[in-house]
N, C-alpha and C positions, 0 to 999 in steps of 0.2 A: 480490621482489614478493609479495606478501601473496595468501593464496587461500580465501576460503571456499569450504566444501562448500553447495554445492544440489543440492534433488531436485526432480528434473521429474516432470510430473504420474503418471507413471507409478509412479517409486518411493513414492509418496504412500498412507498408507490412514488410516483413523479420524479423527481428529481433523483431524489435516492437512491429508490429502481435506477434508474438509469447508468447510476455510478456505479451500485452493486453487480449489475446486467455487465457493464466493462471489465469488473474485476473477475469477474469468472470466466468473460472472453479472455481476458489476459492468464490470468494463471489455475482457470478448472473450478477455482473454490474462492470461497472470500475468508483471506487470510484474518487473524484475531485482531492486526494492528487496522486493517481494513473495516471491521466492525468496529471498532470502539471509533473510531472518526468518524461512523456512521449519526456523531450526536451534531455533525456537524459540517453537512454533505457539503458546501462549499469550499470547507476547508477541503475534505476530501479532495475535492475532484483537483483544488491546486494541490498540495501532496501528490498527487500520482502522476499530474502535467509534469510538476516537476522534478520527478522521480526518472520520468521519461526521458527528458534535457537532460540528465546527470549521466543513468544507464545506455541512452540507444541514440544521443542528437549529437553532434559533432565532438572532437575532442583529440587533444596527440596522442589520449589514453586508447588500448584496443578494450571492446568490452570484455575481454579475458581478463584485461587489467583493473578495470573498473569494479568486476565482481570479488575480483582476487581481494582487492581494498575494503570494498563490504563485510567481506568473512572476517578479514580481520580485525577491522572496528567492532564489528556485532560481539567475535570473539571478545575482544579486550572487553567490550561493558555487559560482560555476561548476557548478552542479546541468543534466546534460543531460535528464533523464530525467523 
């Protein structure tokens, strides 16, 4: 079975802290796909930039429609999370 390494907010300082610090502003907790990208806090922080431009920055989509879209992609490739 395959294992990434994650760090919980504790082992977290500088940079990382800072992106993990965003993600619990943003949604309360740090999601699982939020920690495993935690091996690679730059990556992170563009992931969630551009998470943001897809969900909440301009578009003819409304975000009722954008989320709708999620559910059903995450749906189709067995995504629970």
């Amino acid at each position: 079975m395959a294992w990434i390494k994650v760090y919980s907010i504790e082992e977290t300082s500088g940079f990382l802290r800072k992106q993990y610090d965003a993600a619990i502003k943003r949604a309360g907790k740090i999601w699982n796909i939020v920690s495993i990208m935690g091996q690679n806090p730059r990556t992170l922080k563009f992931s969630m930039d551009f998470y943001g431009a897809i969900m909440m920055g301009r578009s003819p989509l409304s975000r009722g429609q954008r989320e709708m879209l999620a559910v059903v992609v995450s749906s189709a490739n067995h995504c629970h999370y």
